[in-house]
ZAMARGU-4260 file (C-alpha; in steps of 0.2 Angstrom, whole numbers, plus 5000, padded with zeros to 4 digits):
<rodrens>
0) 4713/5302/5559 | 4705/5286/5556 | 4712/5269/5553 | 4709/5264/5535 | 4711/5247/5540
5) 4698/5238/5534 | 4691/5225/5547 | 4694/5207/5538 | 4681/5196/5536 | 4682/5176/5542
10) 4682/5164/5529 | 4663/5157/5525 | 4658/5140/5530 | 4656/5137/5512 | 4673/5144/5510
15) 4679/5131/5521 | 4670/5117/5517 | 4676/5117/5498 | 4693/5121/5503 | 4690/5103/5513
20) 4685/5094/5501 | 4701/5100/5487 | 4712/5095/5499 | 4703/5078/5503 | 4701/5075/5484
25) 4722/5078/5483 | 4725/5068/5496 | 4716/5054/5487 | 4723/5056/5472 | 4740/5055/5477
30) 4737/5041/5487 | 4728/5031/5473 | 4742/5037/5460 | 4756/5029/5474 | 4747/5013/5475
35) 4745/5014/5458 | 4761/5013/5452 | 4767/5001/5465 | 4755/4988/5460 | 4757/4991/5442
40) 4762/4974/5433 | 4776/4976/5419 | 4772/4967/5402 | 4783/4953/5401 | 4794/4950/5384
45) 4803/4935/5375 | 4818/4942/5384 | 4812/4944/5403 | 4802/4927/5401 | 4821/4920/5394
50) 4829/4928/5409 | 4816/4921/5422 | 4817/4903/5412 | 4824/4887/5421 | 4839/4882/5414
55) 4838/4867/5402 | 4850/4855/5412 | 4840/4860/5429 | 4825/4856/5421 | 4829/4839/5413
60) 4836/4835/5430 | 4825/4841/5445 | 4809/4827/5444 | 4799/4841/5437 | 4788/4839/5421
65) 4795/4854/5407 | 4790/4864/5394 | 4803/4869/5382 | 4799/4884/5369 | 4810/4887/5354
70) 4810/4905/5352 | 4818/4919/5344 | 4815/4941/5347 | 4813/4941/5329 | 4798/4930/5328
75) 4781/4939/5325 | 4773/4923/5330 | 4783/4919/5349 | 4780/4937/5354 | 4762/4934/5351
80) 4764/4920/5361 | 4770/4929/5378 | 4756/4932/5384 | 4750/4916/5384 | 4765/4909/5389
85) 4767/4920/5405 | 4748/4916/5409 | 4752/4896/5408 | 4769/4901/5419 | 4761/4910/5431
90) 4748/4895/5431 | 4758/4880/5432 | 4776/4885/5436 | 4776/4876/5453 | 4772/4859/5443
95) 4783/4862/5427 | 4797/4870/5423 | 4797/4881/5410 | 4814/4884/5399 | 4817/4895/5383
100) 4831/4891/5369 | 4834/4905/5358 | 4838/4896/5340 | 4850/4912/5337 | 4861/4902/5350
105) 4872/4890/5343 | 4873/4881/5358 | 4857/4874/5356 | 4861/4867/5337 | 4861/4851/5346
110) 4845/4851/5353 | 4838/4858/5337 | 4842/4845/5327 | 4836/4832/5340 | 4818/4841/5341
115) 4818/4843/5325 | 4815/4861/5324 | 4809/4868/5308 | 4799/4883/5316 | 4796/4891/5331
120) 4789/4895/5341 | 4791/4877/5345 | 4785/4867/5357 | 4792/4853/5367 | 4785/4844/5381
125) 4796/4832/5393 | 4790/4821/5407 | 4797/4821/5424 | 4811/4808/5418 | 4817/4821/5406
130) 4811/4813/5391 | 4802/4819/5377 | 4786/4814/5375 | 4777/4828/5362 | 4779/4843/5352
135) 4769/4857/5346 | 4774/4870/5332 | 4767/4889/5329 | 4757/4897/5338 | 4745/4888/5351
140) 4730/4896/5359 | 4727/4895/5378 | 4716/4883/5379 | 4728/4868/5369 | 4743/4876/5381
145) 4732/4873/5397 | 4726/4857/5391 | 4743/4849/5385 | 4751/4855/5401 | 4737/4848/5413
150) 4739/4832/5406 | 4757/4833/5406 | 4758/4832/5427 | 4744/4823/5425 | 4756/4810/5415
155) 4742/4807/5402 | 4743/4809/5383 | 4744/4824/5377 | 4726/4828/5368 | 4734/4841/5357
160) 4753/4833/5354 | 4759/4838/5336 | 4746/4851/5335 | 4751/4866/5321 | 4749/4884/5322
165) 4754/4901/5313 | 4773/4900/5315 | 4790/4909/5308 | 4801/4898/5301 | 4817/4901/5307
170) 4830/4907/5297 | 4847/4896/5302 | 4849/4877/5295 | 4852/4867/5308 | 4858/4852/5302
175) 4877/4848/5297 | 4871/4842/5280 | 4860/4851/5269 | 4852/4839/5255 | 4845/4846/5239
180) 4830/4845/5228 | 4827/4835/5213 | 4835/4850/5204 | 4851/4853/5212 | 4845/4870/5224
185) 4843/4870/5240 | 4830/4881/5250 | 4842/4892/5265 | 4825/4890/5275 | 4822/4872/5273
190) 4835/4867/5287 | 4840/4850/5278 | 4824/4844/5271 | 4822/4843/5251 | 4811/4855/5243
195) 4798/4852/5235 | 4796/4856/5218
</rodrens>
């Protein structure tokens, strides 16, 4: 009887060279996806930059220039300004310190009402005795936060102090008396100032 095994036939060089190359290609891959991941930056929030912040005593304490931001996870216009704000942190964070106050915190009422804050995002800028020196409301391009914050360590005017962007107003008075208009009403978003009529 004869043997109806049929004789088997080696794989092709061609065979083999594009097996070769899948699993090169795989190993590739799955190296460049595990490097991937691990470098891959996380998008900072209000809430992680808040975490991250030095603390406002610390700050106004350590000899160290600060920017203090006025913020609240509500406001349209301080989320818009995170990305800026971590760029400058990342940029300037071993010569200022930066802090956060969120104005849904009654602890900071007093601070409020010292800075005046009427909007936020809001901006104040403290030399490295601690003491206020400039403020700036709403939203601030790059280029004013870079310039302000260079002059700051440098412990030169501010070019852009008092300088106005979009903003949210906030939505808490923060003063302990509310004074009315000229018609007897009061606007909730005024925080203390008379409106206008």
């Amino acid at each position: 009887m004869a043997d109806s095994k049929a004789p088997q036939s080696s794989p092709s060089s061609g065979d083999q060279l594009r097996n070769g190359i899948i699993a090169l290609v795989a190993v590739v891959l799955t190296i460049l996806i595990f490097f991937g991941l691990r470098v891959q930056t996380t998008v900072p929030t209000l809430s992680s930059m808040a975490e991250a912040a030095v603390p406002l005593d610390v700050a106004l304490a350590n000899g160290k220039p600060s920017l203090v931001e006025f913020y609240a996870d509500w406001c349209g216009s301080c989320q818009a300004m995170v990305p800026t704000m971590a760029d400058m942190e990342e940029q300037y964070s071993g010569d200022v310190n930066f802090v956060m106050l969120n104005v849904d915190n009654d602890k900071w009422l007093p601070e409020m009402g010292t800075y005046d804050v009427d909007g936020i995002p809001h901006f104040e800028f403290f030399n490295s005795n601690g003491q206020s020196v400039a403020s700036t409301l709403g939203e601030q391009p790059q280029t004013i936060m870079a310039a302000n914050l260079t002059a700051l360590i440098g412990r030169e005017p501010l070019p852009y102090a008092a300088a106005k962007g979009v903003m949210s107003e906030s939505d808490r008075d923060i003063t302990t008396a509310t004074l009315g208009s000229s018609n007897g009403q009061t606007d909730p978003r005024s925080h203390g100032a008379q409106v206008k009529s």
